[in-house]
N, CA, C and O atoms as a GROMACS GRO file, in nm:
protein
  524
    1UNK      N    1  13.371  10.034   8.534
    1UNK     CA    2  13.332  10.131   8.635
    1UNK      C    3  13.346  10.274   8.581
    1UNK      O    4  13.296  10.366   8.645
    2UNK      N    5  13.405  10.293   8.478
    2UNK     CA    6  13.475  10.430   8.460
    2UNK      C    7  13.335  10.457   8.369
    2UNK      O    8  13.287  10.570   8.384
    3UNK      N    9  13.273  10.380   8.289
    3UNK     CA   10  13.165  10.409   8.200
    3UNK      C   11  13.036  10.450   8.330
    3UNK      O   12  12.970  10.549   8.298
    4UNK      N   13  13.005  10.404   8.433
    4UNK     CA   14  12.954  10.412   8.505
    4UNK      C   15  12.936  10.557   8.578
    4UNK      O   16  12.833  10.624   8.581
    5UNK      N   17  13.070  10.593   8.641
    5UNK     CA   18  13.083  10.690   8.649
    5UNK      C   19  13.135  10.819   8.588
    5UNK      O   20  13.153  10.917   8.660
    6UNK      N   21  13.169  10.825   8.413
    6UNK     CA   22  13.080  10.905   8.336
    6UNK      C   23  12.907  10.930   8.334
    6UNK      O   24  12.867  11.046   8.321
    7UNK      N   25  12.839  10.850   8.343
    7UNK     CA   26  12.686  10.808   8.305
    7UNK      C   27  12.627  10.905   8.456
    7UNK      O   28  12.524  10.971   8.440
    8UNK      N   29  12.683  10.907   8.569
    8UNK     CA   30  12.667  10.961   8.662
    8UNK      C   31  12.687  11.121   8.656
    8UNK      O   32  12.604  11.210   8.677
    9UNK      N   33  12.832  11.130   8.616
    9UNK     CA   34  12.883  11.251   8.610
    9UNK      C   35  12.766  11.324   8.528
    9UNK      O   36  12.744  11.436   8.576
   10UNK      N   37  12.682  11.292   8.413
   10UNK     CA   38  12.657  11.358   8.320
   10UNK      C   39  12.460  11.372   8.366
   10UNK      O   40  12.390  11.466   8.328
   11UNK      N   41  12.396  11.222   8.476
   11UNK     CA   42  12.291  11.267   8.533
   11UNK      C   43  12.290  11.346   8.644
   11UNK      O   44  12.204  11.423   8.686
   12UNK      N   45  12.384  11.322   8.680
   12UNK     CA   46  12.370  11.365   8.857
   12UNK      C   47  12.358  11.524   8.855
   12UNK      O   48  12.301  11.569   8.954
   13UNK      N   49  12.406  11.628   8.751
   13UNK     CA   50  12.356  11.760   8.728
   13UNK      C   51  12.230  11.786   8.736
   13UNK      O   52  12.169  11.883   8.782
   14UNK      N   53  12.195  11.689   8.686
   14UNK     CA   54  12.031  11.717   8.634
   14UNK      C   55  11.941  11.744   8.764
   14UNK      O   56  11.844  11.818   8.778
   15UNK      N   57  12.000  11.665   8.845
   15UNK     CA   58  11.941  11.661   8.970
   15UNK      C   59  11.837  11.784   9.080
   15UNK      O   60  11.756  11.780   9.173
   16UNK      N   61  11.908  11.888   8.988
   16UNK     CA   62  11.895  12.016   9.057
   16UNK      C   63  11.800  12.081   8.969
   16UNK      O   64  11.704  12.139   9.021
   17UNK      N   65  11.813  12.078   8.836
   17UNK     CA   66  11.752  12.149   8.761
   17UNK      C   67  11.622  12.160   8.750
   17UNK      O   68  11.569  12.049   8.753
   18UNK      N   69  11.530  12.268   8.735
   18UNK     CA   70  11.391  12.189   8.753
   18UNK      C   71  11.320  12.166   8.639
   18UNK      O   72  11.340  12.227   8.534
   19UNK      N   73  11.245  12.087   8.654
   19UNK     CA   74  11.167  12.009   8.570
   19UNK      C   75  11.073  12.096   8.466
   19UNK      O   76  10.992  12.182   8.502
   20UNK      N   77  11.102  12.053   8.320
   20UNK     CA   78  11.078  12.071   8.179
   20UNK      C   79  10.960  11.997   8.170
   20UNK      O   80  10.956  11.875   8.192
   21UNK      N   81  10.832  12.085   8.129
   21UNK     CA   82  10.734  11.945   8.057
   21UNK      C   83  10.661  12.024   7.969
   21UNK      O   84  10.599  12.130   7.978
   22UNK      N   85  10.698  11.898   7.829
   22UNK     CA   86  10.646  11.950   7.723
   22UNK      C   87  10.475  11.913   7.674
   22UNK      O   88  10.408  11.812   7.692
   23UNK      N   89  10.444  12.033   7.610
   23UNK     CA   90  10.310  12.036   7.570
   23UNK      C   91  10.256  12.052   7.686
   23UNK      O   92  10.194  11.950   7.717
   24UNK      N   93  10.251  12.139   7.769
   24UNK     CA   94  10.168  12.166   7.911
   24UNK      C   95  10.171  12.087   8.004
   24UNK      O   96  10.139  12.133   8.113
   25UNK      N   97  10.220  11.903   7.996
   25UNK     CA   98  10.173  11.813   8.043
   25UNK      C   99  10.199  11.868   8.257
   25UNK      O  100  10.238  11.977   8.300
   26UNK      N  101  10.172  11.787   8.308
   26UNK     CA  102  10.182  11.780   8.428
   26UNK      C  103  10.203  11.681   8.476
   26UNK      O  104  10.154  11.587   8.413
   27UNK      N  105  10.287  11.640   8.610
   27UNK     CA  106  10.332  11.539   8.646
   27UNK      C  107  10.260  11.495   8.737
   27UNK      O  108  10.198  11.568   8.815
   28UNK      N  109  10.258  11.331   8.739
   28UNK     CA  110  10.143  11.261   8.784
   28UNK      C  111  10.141  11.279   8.964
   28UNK      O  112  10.245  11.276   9.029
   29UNK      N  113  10.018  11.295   9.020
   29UNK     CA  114  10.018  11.314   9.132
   29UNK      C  115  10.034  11.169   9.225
   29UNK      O  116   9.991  11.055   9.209
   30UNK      N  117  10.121  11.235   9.330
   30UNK     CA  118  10.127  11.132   9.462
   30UNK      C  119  10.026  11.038   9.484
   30UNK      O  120  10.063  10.932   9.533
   31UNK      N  121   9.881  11.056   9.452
   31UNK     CA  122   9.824  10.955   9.531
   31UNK      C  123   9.829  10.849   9.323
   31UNK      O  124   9.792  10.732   9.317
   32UNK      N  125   9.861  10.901   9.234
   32UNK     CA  126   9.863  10.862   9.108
   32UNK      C  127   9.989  10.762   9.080
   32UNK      O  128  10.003  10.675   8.994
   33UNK      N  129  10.073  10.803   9.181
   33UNK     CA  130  10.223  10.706   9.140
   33UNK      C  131  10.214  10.618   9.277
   33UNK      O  132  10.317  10.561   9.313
   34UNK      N  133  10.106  10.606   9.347
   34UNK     CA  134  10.086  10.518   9.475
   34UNK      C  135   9.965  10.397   9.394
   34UNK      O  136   9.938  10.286   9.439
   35UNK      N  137   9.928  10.436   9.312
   35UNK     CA  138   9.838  10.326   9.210
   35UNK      C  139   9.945  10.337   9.102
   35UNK      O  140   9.886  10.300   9.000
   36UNK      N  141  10.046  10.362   9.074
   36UNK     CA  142  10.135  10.290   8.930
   36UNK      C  143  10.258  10.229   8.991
   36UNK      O  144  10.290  10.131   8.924
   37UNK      N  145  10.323  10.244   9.072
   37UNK     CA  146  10.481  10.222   9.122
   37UNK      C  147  10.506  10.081   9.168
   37UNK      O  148  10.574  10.003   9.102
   38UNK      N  149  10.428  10.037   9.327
   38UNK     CA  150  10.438   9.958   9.349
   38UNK      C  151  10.384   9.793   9.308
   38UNK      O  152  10.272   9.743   9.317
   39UNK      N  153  10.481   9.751   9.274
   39UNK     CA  154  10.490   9.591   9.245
   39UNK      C  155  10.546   9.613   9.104
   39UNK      O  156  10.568   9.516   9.031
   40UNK      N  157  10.575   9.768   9.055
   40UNK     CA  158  10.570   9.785   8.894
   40UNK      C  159  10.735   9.742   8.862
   40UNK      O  160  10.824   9.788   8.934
   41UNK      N  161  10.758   9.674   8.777
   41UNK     CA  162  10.918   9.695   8.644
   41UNK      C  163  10.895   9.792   8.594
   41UNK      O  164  10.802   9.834   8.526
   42UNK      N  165  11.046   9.854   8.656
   42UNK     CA  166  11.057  10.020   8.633
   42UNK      C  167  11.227   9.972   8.483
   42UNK      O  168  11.306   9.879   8.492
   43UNK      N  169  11.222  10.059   8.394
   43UNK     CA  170  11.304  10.054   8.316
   43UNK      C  171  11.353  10.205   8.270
   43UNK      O  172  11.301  10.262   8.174
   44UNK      N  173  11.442  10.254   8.336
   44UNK     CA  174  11.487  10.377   8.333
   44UNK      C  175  11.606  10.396   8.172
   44UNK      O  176  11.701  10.317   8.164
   45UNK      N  177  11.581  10.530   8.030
   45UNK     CA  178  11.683  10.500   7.974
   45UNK      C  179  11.733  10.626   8.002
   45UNK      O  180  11.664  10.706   8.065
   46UNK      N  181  11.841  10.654   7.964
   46UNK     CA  182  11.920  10.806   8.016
   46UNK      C  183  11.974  10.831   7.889
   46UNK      O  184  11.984  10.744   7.803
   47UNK      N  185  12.020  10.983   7.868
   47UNK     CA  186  12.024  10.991   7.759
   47UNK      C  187  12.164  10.928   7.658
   47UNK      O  188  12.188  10.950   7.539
   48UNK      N  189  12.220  10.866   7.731
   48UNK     CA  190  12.354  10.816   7.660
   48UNK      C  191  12.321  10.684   7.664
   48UNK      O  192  12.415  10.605   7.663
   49UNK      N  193  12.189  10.633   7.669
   49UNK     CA  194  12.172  10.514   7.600
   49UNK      C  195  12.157  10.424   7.689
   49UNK      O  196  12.089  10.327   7.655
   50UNK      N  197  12.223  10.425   7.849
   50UNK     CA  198  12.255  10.325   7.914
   50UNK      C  199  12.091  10.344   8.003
   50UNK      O  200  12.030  10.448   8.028
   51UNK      N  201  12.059  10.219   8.031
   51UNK     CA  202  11.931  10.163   8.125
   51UNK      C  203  11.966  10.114   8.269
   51UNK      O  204  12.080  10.077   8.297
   52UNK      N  205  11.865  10.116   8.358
   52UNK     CA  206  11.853  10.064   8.478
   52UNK      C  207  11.719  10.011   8.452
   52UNK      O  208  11.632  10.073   8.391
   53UNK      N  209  11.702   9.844   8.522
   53UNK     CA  210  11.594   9.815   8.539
   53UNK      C  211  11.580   9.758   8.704
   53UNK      O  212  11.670   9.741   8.786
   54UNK      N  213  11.463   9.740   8.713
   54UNK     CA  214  11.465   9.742   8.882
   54UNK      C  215  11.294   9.668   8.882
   54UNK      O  216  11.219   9.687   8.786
   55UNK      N  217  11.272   9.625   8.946
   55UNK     CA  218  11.098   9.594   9.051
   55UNK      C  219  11.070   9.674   9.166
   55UNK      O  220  11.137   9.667   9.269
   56UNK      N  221  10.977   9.749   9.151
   56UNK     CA  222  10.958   9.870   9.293
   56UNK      C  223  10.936   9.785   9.403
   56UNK      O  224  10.872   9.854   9.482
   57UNK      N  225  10.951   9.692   9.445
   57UNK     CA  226  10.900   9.609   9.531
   57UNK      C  227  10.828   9.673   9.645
   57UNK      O  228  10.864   9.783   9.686
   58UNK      N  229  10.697   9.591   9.713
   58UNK     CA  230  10.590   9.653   9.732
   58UNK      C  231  10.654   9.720   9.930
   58UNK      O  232  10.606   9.820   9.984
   59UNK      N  233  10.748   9.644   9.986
   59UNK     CA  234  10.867   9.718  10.090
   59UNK      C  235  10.931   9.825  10.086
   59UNK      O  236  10.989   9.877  10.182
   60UNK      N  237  10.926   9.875   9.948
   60UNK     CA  238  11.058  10.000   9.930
   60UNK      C  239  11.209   9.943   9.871
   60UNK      O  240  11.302  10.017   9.838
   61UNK      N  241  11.210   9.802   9.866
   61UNK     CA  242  11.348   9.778   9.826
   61UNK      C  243  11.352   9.745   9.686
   61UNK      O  244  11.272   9.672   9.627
   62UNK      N  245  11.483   9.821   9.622
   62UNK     CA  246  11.503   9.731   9.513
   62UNK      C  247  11.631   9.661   9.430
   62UNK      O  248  11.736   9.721   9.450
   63UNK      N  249  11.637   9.598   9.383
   63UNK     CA  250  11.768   9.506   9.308
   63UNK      C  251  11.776   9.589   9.179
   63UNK      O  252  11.676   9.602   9.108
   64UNK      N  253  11.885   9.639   9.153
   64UNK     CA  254  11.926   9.673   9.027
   64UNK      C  255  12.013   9.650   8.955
   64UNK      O  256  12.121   9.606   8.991
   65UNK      N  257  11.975   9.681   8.811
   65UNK     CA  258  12.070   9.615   8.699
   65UNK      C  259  12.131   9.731   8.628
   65UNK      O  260  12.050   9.822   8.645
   66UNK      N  261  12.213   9.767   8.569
   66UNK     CA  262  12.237   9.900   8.546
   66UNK      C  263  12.308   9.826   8.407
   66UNK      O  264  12.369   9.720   8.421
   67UNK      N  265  12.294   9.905   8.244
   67UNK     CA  266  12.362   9.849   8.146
   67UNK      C  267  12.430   9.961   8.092
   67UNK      O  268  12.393  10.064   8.147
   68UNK      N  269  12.527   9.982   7.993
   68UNK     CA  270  12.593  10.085   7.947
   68UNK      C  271  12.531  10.102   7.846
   68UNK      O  272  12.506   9.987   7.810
   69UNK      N  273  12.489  10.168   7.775
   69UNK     CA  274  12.421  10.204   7.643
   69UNK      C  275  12.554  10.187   7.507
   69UNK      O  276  12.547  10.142   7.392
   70UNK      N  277  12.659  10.240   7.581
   70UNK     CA  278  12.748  10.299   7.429
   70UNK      C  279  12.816  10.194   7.360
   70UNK      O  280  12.870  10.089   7.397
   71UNK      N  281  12.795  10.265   7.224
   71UNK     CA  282  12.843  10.100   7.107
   71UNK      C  283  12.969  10.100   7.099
   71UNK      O  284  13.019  10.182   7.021
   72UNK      N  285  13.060  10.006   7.179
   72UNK     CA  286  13.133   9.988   7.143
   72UNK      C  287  13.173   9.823   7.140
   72UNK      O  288  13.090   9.733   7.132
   73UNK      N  289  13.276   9.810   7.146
   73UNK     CA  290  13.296   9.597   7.190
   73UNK      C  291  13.285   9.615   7.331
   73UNK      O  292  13.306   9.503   7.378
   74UNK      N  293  13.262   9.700   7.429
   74UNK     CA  294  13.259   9.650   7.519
   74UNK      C  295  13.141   9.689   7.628
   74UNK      O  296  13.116   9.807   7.653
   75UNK      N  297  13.078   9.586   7.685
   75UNK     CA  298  12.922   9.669   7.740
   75UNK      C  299  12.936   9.596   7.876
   75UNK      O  300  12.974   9.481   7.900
   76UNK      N  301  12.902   9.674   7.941
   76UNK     CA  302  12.924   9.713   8.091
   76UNK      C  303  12.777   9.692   8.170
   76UNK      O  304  12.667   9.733   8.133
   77UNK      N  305  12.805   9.631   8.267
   77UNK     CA  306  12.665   9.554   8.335
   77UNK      C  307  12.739   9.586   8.514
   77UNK      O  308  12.848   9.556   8.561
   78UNK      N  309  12.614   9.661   8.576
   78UNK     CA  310  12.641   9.684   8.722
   78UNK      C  311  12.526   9.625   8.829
   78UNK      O  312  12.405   9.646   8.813
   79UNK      N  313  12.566   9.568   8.912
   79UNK     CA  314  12.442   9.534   9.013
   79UNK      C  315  12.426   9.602   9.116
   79UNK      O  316  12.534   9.594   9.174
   80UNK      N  317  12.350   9.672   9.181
   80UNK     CA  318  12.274   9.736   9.253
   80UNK      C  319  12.206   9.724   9.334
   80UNK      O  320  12.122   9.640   9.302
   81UNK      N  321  12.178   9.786   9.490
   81UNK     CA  322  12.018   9.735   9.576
   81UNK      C  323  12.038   9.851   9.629
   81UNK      O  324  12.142   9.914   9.652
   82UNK      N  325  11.914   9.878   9.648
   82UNK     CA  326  11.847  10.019   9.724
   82UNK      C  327  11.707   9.991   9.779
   82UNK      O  328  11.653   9.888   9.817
   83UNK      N  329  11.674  10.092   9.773
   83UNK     CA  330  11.530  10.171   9.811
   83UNK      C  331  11.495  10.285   9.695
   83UNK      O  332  11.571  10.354   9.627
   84UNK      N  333  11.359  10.280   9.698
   84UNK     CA  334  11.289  10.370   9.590
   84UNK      C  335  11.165  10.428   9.730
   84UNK      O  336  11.141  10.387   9.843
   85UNK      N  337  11.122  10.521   9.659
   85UNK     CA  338  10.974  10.561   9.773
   85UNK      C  339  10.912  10.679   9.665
   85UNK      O  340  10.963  10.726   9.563
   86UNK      N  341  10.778  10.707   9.733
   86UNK     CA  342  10.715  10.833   9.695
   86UNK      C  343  10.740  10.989   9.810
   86UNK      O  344  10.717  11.011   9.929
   87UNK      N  345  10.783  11.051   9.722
   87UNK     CA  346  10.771  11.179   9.874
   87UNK      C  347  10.675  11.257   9.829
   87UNK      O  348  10.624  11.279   9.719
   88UNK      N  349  10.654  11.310   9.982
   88UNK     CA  350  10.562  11.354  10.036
   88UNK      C  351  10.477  11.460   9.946
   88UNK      O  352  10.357  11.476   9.965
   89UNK      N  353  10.568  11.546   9.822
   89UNK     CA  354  10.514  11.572   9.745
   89UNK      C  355  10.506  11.552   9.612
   89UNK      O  356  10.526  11.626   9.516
   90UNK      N  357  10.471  11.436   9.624
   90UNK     CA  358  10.499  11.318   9.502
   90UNK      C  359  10.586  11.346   9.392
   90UNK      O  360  10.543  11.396   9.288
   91UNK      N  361  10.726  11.312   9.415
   91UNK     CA  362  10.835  11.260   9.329
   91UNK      C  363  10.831  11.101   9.348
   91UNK      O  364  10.783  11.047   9.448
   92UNK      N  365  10.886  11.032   9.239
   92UNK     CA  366  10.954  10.917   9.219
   92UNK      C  367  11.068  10.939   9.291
   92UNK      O  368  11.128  11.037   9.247
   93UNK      N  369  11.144  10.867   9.422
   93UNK     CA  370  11.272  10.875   9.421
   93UNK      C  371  11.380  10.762   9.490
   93UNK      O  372  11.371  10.684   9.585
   94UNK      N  373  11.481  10.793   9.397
   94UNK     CA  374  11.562  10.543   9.434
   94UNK      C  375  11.708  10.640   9.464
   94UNK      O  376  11.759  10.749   9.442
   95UNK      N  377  11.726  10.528   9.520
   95UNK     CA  378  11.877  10.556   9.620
   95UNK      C  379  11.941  10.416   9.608
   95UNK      O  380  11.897  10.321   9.673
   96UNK      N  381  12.060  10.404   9.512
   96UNK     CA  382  12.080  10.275   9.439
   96UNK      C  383  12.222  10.285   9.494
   96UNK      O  384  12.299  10.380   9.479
   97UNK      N  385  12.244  10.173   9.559
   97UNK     CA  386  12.406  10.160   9.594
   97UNK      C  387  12.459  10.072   9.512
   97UNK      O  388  12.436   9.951   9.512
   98UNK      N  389  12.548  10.145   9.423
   98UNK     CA  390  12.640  10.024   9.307
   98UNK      C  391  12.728   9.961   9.378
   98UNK      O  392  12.787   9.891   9.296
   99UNK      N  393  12.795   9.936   9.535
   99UNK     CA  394  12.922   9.883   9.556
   99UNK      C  395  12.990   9.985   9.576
   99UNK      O  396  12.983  10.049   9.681
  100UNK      N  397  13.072  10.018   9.468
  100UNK     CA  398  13.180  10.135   9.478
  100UNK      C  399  13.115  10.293   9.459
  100UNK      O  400  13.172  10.398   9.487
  101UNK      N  401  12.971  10.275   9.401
  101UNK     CA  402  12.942  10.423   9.439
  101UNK      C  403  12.774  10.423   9.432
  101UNK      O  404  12.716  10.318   9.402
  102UNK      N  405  12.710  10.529   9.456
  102UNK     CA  406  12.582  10.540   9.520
  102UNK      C  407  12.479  10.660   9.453
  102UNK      O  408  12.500  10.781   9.462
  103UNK      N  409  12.349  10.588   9.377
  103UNK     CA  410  12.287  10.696   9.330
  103UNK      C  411  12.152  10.778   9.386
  103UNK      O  412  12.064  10.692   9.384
  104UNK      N  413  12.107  10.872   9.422
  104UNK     CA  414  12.014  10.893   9.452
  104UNK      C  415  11.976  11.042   9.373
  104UNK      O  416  12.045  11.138   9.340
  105UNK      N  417  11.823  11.007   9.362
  105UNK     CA  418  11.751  11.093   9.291
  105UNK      C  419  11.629  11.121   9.345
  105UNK      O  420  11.601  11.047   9.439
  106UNK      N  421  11.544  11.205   9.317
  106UNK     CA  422  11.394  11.242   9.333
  106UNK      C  423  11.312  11.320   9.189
  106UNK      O  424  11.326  11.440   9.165
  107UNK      N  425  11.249  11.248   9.124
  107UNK     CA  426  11.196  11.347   8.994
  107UNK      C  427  11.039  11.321   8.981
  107UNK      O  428  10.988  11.212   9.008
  108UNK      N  429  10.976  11.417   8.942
  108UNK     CA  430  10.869  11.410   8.912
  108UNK      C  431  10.867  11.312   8.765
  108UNK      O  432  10.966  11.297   8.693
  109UNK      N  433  10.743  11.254   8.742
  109UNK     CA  434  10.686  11.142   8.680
  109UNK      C  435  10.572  11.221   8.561
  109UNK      O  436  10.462  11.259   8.601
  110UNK      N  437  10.615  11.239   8.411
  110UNK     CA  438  10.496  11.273   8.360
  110UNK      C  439  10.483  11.179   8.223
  110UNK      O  440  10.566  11.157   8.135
  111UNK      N  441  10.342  11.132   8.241
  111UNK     CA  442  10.322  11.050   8.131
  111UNK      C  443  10.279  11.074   7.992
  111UNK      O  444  10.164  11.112   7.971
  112UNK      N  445  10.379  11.051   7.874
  112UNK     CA  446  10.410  11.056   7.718
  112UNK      C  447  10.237  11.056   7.688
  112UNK      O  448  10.141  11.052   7.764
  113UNK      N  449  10.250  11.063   7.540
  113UNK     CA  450  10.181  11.028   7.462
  113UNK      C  451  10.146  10.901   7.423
  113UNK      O  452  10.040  10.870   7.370
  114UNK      N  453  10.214  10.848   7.443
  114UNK     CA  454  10.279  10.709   7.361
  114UNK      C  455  10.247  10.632   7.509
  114UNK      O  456  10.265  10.511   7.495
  115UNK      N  457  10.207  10.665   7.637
  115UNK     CA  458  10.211  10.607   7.724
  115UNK      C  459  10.295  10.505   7.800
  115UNK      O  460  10.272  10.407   7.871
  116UNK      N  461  10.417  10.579   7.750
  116UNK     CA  462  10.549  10.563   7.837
  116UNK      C  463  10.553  10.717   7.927
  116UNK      O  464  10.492  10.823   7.909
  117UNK      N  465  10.655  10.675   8.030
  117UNK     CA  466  10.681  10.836   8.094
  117UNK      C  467  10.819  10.874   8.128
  117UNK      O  468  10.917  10.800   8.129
  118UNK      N  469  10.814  10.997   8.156
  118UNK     CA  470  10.976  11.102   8.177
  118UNK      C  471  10.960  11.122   8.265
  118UNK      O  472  10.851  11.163   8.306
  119UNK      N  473  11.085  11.100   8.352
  119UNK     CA  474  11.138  11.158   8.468
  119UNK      C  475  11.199  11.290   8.424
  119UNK      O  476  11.302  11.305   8.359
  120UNK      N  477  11.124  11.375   8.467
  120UNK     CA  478  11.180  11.511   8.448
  120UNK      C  479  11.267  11.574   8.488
  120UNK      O  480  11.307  11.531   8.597
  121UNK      N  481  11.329  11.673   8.446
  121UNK     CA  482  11.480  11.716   8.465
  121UNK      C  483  11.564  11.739   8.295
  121UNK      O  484  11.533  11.726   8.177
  122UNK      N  485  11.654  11.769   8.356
  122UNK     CA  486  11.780  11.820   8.249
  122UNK      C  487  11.852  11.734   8.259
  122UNK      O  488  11.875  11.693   8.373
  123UNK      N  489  11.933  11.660   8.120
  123UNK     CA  490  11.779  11.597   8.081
  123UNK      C  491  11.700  11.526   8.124
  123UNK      O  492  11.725  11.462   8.226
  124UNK      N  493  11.546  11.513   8.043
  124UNK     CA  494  11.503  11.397   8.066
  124UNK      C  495  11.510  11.255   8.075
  124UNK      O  496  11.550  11.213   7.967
  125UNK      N  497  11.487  11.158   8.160
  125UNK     CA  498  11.509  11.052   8.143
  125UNK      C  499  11.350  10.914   8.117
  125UNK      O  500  11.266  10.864   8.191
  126UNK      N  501  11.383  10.903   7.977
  126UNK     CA  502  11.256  10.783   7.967
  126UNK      C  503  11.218  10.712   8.080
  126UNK      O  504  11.301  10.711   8.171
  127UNK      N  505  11.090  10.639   8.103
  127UNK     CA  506  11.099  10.541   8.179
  127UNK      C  507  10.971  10.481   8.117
  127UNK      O  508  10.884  10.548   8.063
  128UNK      N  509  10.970  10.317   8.136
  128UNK     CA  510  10.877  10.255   8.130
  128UNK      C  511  10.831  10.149   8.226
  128UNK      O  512  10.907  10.062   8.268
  129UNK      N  513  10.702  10.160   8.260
  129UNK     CA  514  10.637  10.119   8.379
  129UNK      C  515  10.577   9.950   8.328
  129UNK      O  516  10.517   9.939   8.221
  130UNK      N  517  10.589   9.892   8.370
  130UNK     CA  518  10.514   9.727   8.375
  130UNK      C  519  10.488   9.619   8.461
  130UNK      O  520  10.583   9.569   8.519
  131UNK      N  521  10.385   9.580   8.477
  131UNK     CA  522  10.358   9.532   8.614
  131UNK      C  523  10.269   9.412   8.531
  131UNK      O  524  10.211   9.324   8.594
   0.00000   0.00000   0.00000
């Protein structure tokens, strides 16, 4: 839990900050993440390595898996259920209850080169979309 809530401590700033996008890009519009999101495997990495994966499920709910990124002998696995949605002025945003503590976010969505995408913010956080 304590790796957990480091991993928090160090996104949950970001939260506020506003959104960085490199090479001009622009983040994908509301009616654009209403044709990519739902039914999609969302795979979130953060920058200390650790992932969340989840199914947007096509209700708003979702089951999550949360992994620790850092190398050591010991790797850390959390389960999760929430809700994800689009708002109104199209952010991505999930509200993940771990049990003992609770994440929620809202970030705009802009898609790589490489055709993966960033959740924008300080920092950024990868994500990859698959359906």
């Amino acid at each position: 839990m304590k790796v957990l809530l480091a991993s928090l401590a160090v996104a949950l700033p970001a939260l506020a900050s506003s959104p960085a996008f490199a090479d001009g890009a622009t983040p994908l519009t509301r009616d654009e993440l209403q044709q990519l999101l739902p039914g999609a495997q969302i795979e979130i990495t953060y920058e200390d390595g650790s992932t969340t994966l989840w199914k947007d499920a096509s209700d708003g709910s979702v089951e999550a898996v949360w992994s620790s990124g850092f190398m050591t002998s010991k790797h850390h696995t959390h389960l999760g259920t929430g809700t994800w949605k689009i708002s109104d002025d199209g952010q991505f945003c999930s509200h993940v209850d771990w049990r003992k503590d609770v994440t929620d976010w809202c970030r705009s969505v802009v898609k790589t080169g490489d055709g993966d995408f960033v959740l924008a913010g300080q920092p950024e956080w990868k994500m990859k979309v698959s359906k």
